[in-house]
C-alpha positions in Angstrom: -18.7 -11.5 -52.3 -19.2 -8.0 -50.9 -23.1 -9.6 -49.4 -20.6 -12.6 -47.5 -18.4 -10.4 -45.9 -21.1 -8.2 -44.5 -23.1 -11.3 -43.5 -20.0 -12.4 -41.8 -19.5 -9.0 -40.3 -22.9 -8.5 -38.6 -22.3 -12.4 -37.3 -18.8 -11.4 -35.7 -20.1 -8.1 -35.0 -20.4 -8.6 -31.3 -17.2 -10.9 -31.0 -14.8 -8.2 -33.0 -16.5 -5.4 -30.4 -15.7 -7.1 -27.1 -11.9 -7.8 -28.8 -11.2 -4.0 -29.6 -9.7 -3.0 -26.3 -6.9 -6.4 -26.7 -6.8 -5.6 -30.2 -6.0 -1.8 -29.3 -3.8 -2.6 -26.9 -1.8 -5.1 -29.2 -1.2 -2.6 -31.9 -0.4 0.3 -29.7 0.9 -1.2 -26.9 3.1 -4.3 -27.8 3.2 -4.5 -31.2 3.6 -0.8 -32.2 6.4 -0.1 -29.4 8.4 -3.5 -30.5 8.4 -2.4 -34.3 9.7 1.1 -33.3 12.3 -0.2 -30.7 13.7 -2.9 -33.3 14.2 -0.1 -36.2 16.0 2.6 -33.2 18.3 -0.5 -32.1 20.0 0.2 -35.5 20.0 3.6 -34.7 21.7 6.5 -32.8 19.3 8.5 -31.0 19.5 10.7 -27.6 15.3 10.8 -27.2 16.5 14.9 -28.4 17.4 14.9 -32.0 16.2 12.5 -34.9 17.8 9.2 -34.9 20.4 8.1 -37.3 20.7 5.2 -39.1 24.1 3.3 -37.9 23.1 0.0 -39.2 24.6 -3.3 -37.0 27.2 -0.6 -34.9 25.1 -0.8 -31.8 25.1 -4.6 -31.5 28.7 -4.7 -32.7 29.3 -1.7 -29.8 27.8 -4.4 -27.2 30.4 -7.3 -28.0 33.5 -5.6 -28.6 33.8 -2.3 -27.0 31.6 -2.1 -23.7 33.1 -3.5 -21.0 30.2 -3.0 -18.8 27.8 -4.5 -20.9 29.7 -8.1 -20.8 29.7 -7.7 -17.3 26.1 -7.4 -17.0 25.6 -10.1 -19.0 27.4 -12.1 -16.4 26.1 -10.7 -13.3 22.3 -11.7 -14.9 23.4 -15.1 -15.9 24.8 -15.6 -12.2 21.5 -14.2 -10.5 19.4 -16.4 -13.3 21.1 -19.8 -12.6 21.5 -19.0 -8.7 18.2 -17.2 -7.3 15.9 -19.4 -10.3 16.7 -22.9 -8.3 17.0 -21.3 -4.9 13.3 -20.3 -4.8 12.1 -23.3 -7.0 13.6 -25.5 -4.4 12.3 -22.9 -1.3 8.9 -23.0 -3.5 8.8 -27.3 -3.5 10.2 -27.9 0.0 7.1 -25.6 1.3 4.7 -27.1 -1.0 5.3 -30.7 0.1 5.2 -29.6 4.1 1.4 -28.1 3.2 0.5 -31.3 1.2 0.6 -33.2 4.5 -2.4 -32.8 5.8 -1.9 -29.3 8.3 -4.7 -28.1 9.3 -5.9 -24.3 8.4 -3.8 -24.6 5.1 -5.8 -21.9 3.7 -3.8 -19.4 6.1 -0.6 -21.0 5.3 -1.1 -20.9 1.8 -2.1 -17.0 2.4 1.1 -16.1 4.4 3.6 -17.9 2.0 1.8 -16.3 -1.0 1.8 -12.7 0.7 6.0 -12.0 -0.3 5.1 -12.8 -3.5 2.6 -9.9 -3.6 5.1 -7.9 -1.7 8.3 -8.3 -2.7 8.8 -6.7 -6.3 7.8 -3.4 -4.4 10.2 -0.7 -3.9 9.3 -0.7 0.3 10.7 -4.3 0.7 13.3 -3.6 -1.3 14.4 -0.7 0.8 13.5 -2.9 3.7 15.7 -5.5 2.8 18.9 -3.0 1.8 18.1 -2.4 5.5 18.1 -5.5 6.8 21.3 -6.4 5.2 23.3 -3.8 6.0 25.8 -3.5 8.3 23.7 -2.6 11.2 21.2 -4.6 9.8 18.9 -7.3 11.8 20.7 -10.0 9.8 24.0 -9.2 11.4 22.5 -8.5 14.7 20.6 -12.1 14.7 24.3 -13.4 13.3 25.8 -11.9 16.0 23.4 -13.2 18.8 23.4 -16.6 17.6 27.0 -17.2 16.9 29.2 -14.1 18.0 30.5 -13.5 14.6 30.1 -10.1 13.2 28.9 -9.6 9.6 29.8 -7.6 6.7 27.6 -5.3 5.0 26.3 -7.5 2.4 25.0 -5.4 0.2 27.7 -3.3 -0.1 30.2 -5.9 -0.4 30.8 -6.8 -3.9 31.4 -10.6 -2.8 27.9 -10.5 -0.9 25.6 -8.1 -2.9 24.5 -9.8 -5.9 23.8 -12.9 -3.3 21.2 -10.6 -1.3 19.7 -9.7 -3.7 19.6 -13.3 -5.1 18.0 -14.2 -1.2 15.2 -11.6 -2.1 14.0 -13.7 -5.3 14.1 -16.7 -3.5 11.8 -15.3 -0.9 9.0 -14.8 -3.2 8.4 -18.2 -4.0 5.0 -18.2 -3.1 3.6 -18.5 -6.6 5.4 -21.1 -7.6 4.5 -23.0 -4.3 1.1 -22.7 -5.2 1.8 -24.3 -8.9 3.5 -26.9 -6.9 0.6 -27.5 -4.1 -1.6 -28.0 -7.2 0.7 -30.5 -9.0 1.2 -32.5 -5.6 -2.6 -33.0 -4.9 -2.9 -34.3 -8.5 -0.9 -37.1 -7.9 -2.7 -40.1 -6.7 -2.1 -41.6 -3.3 -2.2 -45.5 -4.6 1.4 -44.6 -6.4 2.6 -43.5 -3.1 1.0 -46.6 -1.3 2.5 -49.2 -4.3 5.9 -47.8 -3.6 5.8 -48.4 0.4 4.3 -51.9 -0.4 8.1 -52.5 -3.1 9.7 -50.8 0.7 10.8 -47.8 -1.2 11.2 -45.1 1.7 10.8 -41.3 1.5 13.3 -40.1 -0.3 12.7 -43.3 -3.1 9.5 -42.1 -3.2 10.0 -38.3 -3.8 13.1 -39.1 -6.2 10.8 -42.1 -8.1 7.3 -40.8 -7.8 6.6 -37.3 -6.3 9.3 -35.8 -8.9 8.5 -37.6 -12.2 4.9 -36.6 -11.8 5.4 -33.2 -10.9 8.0 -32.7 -14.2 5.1 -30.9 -16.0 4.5 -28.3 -13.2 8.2 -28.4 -13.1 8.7 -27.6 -16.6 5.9 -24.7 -16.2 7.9 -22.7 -13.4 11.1 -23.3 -14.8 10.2 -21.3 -18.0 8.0 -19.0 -16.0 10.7 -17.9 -13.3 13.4 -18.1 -15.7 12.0 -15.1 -18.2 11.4 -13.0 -14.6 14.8 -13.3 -13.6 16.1 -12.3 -17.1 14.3 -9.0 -16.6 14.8 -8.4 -12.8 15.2 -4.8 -12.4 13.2 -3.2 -9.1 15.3 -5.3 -6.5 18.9 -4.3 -7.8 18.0 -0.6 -8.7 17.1 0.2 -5.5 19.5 -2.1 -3.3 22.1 -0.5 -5.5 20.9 3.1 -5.2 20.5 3.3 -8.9 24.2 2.2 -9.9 24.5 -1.3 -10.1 27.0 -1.2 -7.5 28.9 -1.6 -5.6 31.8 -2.5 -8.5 29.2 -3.2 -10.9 28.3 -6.3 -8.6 25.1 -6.1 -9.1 24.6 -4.6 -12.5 22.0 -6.4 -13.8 20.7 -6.5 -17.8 17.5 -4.3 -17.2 19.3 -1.6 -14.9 21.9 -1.4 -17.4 19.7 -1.1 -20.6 18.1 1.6 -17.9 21.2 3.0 -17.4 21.6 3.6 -21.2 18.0 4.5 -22.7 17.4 7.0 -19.9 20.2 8.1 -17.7 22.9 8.8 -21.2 20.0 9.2 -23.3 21.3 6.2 -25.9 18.2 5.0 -26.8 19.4 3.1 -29.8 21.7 1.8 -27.9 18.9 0.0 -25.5 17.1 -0.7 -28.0 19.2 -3.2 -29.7 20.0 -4.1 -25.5 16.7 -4.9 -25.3 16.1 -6.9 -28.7 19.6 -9.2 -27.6 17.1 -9.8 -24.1 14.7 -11.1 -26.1 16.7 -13.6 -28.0 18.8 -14.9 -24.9 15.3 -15.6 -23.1 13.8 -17.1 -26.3 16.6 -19.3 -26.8 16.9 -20.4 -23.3 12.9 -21.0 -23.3 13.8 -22.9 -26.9 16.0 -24.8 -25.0 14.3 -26.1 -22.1 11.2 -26.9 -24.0 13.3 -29.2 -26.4 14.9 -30.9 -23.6 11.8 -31.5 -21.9 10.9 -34.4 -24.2 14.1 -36.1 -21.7 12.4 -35.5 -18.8 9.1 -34.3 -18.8 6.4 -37.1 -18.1 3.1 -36.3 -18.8 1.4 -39.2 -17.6 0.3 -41.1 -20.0 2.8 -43.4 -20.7 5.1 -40.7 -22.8 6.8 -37.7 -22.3 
């Protein structure tokens, strides 16, 4: 037995050598961090003295006696379900005016991709608290074109969360990308059989382009949909920190922030953090067992 393993050993030798550095980073990186975090959310600890035990108090704490918390449960799950289809629709309508043909669509495909590298930063997200304000260029191009004057939308609490919804939407060059992709995949002789049946443009996106793209579809959905749970740089800095203004923009992450480093109840975002997990993996539970519906993969089933 012993002579296998060390047969096997000196086989895999190589293999197990170039996987130390993921296997390392794993352990003491993701999986390490995740064990610790899930034992402090049933904890009370102030990152000062040693954590004590307080079994299910922090989750019940969340439910029942933090107003703030519900709140930024519903703030995230307005941001999610507005700013997710805003930039997958942004992301498509682009995709589909670069699959016609246009010449240098390299370049295009380089410009619309660039807010995608830019935006999570901290500059456009200044730049864009900037924009928005009351001064702002948004208001002062609102004002040349129409004569109206607009509020300061990211201080208003009617407006805020919407900017910063705007923002998301505007880095949708990835998932224009995904979508490009998808749309040269589908052949042209579908396209060609439904003009020959006199089905016009908008039959042919509802009953072609969009039944074969449902995979791509599927694969942004889930992919933008985790990023938007954990959304954190754009409303912490729009915000100044606060979540403001009236907890308008209070998202999950800046709140579990908020807790774990500004009042130094680190159990506390602990078990934040653990509920994030389960509301993402449920909703990515979700969408993958309704995709069976509508999801078609080409070959006749879904």
């Amino acid at each position: 037995m012993g002579h296998k393993v060390r047969r096997l050993w000196k086989e895999n030798a190589a293999a197990y050598l170039f996987l130390l550095p993921w296997l390392l980073g794993m352990f003491l990186l993701t999986l390490g961090p995740m064990i610790s975090s899930l034992y402090l959310s049933f904890t009370q600890y102030d990152l000062l003295k040693p954590a004590q035990w307080v079994g299910f108090d922090n989750y019940t704490n969340m439910f029942t006696n933090d107003v703030h918390y519900l709140n930024a449960l519903k703030v995230t799950f307005l941001y999610v379900f507005t700013s997710v289809p805003m930039k997958l629709a942004f992301a498509l309508t682009v995709a589909m005016l670069l699959n016609m043909g246009l010449k240098g669509l390299g370049i295009y495909r380089t410009l619309y991709y660039i807010p995608t590298l830019l935006g999570g930063s901290v500059a456009i997200a200044v730049l864009w608290r900037k924009m928005f304000s009351g001064d702002g260029v948004a208001n002062q191009l609102l004002h040349t074109l129409t004569g109206l004057h607009g509020p300061d939308w990211v201080a208003n609490p009617k407006y805020a969360l919407y900017s910063v919804s705007l923002l998301s939407a505007w880095q949708f060059g990835s998932s224009m990308i995904i979508f490009l992709a998808g749309l040269k995949q589908i052949p042209h002789e579908y396209y060609e059989a439904a003009r020959v049946d006199g089905a016009g443009k908008i039959r042919q996106f509802c009953n072609v382009t969009i039944p074969l793209l449902t995979p791509v579809l599927l694969f942004n959905v889930v992919i933008q949909l985790i990023g938007a749970f954990q959304a954190f740089t754009q409303a912490f800095i729009i915000s100044g920190g606060s979540g403001g203004p009236i907890d308008s923009t209070l998202f999950y992450t800046l709140y579990m922030y908020m807790k774990g480093f500004t009042y130094f109840q680190m159990g506390y975002a602990s078990a934040m953090a653990w509920v994030l997990l389960l509301i993402i993996s449920v909703f990515t539970a979700l969408i993958f067992l309704s995709s069976k519906y509508w999801v078609n993969y080409g070959d006749g089933g879904n």
